[in-house]
N, C-alpha and C positions, 0 to 999 in steps of 0.2 A: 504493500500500500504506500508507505513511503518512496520508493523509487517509483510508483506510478505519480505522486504528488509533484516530484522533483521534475518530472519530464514535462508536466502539464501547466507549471509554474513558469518553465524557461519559455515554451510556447507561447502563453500566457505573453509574454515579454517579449515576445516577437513581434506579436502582433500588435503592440500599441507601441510600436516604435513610430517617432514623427514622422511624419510625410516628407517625402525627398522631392523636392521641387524641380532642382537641377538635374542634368544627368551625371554620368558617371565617365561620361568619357568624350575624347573630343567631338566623336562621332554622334553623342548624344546630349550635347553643350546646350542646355537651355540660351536660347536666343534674344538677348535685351533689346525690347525695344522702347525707346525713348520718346516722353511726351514731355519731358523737359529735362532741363541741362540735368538734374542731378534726381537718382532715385535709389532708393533703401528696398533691399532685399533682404526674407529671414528664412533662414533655414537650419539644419543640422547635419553635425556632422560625429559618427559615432564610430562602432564595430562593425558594425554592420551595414554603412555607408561612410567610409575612408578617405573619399573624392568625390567633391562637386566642381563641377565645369559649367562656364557661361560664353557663348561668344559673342563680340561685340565688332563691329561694323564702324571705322570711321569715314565718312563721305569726302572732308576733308581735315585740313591738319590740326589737331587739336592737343589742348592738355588734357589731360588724363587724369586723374585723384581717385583713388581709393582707400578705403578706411572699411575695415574690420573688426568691428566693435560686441561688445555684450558678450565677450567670453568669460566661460567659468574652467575652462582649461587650455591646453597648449595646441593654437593652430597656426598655420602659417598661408601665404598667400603668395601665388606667383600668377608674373604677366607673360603670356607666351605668343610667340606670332603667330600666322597662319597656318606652319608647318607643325606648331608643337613646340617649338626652338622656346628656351628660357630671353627671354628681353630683361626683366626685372626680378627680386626676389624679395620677400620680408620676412623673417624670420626668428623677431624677438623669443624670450622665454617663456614657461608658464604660460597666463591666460594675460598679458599685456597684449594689448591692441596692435593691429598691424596695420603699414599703410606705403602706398604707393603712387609717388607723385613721377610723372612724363608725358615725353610732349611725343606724340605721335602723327605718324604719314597715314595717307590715305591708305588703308587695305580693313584687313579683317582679323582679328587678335583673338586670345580665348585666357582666361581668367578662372583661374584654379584654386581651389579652397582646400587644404587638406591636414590632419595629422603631423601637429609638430612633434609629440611623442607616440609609442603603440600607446594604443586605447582609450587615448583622449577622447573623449563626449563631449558635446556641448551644445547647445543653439549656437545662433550668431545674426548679427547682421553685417551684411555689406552695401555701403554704400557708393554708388558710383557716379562719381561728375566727368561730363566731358563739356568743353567749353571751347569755341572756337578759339584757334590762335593765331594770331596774324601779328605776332612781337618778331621783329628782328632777330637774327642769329648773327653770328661773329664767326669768318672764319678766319684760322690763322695758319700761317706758313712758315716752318723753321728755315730761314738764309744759308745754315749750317748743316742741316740733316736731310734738307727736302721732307720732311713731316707733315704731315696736315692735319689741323685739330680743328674739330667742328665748337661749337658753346651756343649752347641751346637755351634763349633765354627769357625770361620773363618780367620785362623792364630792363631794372639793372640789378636785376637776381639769375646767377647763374641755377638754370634748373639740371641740366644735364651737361657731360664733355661729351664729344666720342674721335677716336682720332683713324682716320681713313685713309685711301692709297695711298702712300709714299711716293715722292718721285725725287729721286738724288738726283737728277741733272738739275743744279741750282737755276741753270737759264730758264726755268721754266717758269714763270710768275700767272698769279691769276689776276687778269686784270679785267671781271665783272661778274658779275652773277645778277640772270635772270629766269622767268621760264620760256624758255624754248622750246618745248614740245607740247605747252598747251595741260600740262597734265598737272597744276596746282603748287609743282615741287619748283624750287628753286636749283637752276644749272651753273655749271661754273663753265667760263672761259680763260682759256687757259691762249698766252704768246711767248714763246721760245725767244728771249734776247736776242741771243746769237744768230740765231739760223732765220728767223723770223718767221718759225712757222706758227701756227694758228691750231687750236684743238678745241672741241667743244664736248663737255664731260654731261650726259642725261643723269641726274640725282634724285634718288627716293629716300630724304632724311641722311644718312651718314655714307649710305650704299651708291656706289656707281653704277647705276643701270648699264652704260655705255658710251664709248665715245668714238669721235668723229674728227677725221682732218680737215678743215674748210680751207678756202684761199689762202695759198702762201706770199707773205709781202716781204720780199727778203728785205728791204731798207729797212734797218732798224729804227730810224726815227722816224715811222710810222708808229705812232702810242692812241689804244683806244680811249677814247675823252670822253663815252657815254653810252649808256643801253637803253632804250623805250622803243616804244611802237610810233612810230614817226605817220605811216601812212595808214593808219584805222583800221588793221586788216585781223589784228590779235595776238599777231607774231610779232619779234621782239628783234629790233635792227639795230645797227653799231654804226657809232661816228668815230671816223678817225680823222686825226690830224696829223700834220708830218711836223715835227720841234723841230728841223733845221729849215725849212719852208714857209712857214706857216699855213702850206696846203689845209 
């Protein structure tokens, strides 16, 4: 009688486990959808549900803010790209709050809830803001290393670094950044002192989509002096001037 008590009790406790809201996996990511910038999600997360997944959809470039609140034990929160790839992580101890602030590209992301220790239980909420961003970034270029560091920012609050392709031929300078393909993201162009060639790099946030050689001007005092759309068409044209000419 007692081991039939014991199995009917666990049962028992099976079945009035919380409702699992989210899925369990990327392929089953409950889907956010937004009726304004910032919304609160509750859920749980136990033994017997380990992982919740959400995916989220940015149209264009946004920050990002997440906060993970109302715990009574140890969970943790990561931001992953479209592949599953980790982007961000939090990871405090115990039941302290988790939170995760970035500035994201256009695509599709998935947002993971899980076990900071075995057999942590808890509820929770997750809160999620996404807010258009249209702040200025900074890029910079080592004269010494050919390094490139991105600084992602908001005002003059550094939110994120990231630092991208290398290129050791110091003759290479970028002298503009706009978009050029029309696709939200900001491009860089790139002119070779020496040689005078010409490159145009397609950017999605810190990533090089790809690039391209344009017209070669071997006179080197040929210096681009501006990027905008001149003739109303949406695409984005360069002024050049020549410093021994005044061409």
């Amino acid at each position: 009688m007692a081991r039939f008590l014991s199995i009917y009790l666990t049962n028992l406790n099976r079945v009035f486990m919380p409702f699992d809201n989210a899925g369990n996996t990327l392929s089953t990511a409950l889907n956010l959808n937004f009726s304004s910038n910032s919304q609160t999600f509750s859920d749980w997360i136990g033994v017997d549900d380990t992982n919740d997944y959400y995916r989220l959809n940015i149209s264009g470039r946004s920050s990002l803010n997440l906060a993970l609140t109302n715990l009574s034990a140890n969970l943790n929160i990561d931001l992953l790209n479209s592949s599953g790839g980790l982007i961000a992580r939090s990871e405090n101890a115990n039941s302290i709050a988790e939170s995760i602030n970035r500035i994201l590209d256009v695509g599709s992301y998935y947002l993971r809830v899980y076990q900071g220790t075995n057999n942590a239980s808890t509820n929770y909420s997750l809160t999620v803001a996404v807010q258009s961003n249209s702040q200025p970034d900074i890029v910079w270029r080592n004269s010494a290393t050919g390094e490139n560091l991105l600084w992602q920012m908001n005002g003059d609050s550094l939110l994120n670094s990231a630092y991208f392709n290398q290129l050791a031929d110091r003759n290479w300078k970028i002298e503009a950044t706009a978009d050029f393909n029309r696709d939200g993201q900001s491009d860089i162009v790139w002119r070779n002192s020496a040689t005078g060639e010409n490159s145009l790099w397609y950017m999605n946030g810190t990533t090089v989509l790809g690039g391209v050689y344009f017209n070669q001007l071997a006179d080197t005092n040929w210096k681009i002096a501006g990027v905008a759309d001149f003739n109303r068409d949406g695409q984005s044209d360069i002024v050049w001037r020549n410093s021994a000419t005044g061409e």
